[in-house]
N, C-alpha and C positions, 0 to 999 in steps of 0.2 A: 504493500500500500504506500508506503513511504517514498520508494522509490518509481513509483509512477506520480505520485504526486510532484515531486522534483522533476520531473523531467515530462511529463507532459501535461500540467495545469495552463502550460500559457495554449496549447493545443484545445483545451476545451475552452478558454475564456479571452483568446487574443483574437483582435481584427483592428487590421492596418486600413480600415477605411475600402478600400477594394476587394482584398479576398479575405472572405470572413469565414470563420472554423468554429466547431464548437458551437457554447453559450451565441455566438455573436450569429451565426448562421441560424439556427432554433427561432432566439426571439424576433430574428428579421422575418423567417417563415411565419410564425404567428403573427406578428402584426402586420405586414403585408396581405396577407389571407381572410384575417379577421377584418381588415379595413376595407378593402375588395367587397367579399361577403358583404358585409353590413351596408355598404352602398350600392349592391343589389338588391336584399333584401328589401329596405324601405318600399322602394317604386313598387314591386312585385308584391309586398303583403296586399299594399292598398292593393291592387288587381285581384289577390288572392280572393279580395273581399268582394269585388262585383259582382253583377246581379246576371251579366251575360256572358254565355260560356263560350263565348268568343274570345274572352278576358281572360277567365279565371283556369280555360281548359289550359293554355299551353304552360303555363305557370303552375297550375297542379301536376302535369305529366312531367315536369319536370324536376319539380320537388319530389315525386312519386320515384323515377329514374334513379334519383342521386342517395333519395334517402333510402329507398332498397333496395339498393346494391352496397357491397363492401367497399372502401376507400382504398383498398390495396387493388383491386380489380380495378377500379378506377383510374389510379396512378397508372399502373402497368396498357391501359388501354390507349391513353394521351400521351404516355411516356416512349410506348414501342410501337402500338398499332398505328395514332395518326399518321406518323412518320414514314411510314411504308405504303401509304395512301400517293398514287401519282398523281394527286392536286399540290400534295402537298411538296412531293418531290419535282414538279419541274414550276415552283413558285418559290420565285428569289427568299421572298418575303416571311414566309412561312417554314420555307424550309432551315431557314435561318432559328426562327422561333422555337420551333420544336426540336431543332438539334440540340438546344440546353437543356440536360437536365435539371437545372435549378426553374426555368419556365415553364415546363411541364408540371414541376408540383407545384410551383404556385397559382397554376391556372387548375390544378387537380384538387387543391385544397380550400381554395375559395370557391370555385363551385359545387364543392360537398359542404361548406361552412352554410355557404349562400342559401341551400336548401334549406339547411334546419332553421337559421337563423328564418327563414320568408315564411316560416308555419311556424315558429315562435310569436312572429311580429304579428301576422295575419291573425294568432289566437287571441292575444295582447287588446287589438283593436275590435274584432268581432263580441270581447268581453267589455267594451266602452262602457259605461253607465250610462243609458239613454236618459236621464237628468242632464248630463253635461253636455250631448250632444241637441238638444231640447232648447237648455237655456243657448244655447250659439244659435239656433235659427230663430230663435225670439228675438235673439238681435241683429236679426238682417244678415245673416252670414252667410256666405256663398258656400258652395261645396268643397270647392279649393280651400276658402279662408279657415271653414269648420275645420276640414283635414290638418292646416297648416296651423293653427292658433290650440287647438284642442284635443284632437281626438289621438293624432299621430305620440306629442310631449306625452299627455295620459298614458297611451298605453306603451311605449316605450320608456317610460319611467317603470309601469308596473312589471314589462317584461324579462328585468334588470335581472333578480334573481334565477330565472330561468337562462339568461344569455348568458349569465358568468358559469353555469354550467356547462355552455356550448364552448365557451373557448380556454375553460380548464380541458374539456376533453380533445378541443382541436391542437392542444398543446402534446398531450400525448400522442396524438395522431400522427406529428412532427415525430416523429420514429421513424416512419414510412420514405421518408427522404430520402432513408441511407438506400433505399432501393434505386434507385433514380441516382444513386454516386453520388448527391450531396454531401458535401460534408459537416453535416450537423452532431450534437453529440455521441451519440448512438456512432456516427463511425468513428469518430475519436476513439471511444472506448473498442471499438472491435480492434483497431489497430495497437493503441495500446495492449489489449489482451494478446494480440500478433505477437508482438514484437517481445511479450515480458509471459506469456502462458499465465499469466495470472488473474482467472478471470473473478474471480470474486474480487480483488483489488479494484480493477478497470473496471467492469460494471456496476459495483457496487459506489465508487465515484460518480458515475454518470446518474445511478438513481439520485443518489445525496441531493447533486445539482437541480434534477427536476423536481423533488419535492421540494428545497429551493424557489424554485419559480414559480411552484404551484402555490406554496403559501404566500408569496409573496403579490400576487396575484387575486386569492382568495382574500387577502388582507384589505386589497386597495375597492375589490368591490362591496368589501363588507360597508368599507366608508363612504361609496358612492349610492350604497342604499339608505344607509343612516341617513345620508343628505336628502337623497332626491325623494324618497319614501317615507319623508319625517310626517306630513301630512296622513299618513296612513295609522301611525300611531296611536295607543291610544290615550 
């Protein structure tokens, strides 16, 4: 243990700014993924919610696609499959794209994040309290305004505790990477385990680090429900 700590801590927690390893690869995938996700989600819950399945059909089969199917089968589909696809191979542009394995999971794990999060958000909202949505058209409010002033703030306030469980678990999810040659913690430790056969050392580091992240995390949304769910109190 001693001795992989010495000699590869700066492997799980170094980044020069351009090539990131370890710790610094991990929370760049989660927060990239989760910010993606979440700025799909929005537009798409509201759709989720329409009244015409012209709306809410391709936004359900999609959430339907992502959310049942595994995220490993997903990676390895966007990861090997697109790429072998002759759109994709005689397109400058693309083929460029999906030759990263770092682009591939982050398009694999924001649109698996993106899914759960749009039927989080869409449950969130369809539980509105018709009192709040009530008093907004009593006072002259457009459908737009209603969405944007009330209903959206509500229920993504209330969704808070349910979203911090999506992206504690899209943090473990970030495992998946190493499949895709990322170098996120997960290969650190299998290379340190390589290079020293000591796998209880090397993995048992790389857990420390994610529960690490995970309380630290756990911590900051505990404080952002205290805040924004003070009102909920009793």
């Amino acid at each position: 243990m001693i001795y992989i700590i010495q000699n590869y801590w700066q492997a799980f927690l170094y980044s020069d700014g351009y090539n990131m390893t370890g710790l610094a690869m991990t929370l760049w995938l989660l927060v990239i993924s989760c910010a993606i996700g979440f700025c799909m989600a929005v537009p798409l819950a509201v759709a989720r919610n329409a009244r015409n399945p012209l709306i809410w059909g391709p936004v359900w089969f999609y959430t339907f696609i992502f959310r049942g199917s595994p995220l490993y089968v997903q990676l390895l589909v966007i990861y090997t499959g697109v790429y072998s696809l002759d759109v994709v191979q005689h397109n400058a542009l693309l083929n460029a794209f999906f030759r990263q394995g770092i682009d591939c999971t982050i398009l694999a794990f924001a649109l698996n994040t993106g899914a759960y999060t749009t039927e989080i958000f869409a449950g969130a909202i369809k539980d509105t309290s018709f009192g709040e949505v009530d008093a907004g058209r009593s006072l002259g409010m457009s459908r737009v305004t209603l969405y944007r002033r009330i209903i959206l703030p509500s229920a993504l306030r209330r969704a808070l505790p349910v979203y911090s469980n999506e992206v504690i678990l899209m943090l473990h999810s970030t495992t998946l990477a190493f499949t895709a040659t990322v170098p996120d913690i997960l290969k650190v430790a299998n290379d340190a385990n390589s290079a020293t056969y000591n796998s209880f050392a090397a993995f048992g580091l790389a857990a420390l680090i994610y529960l690490c992240v995970s309380f630290t995390l756990i911590y900051g949304f505990r404080r952002a429900e205290r805040h924004f769910l003070a009102f909920l109190q009793p």
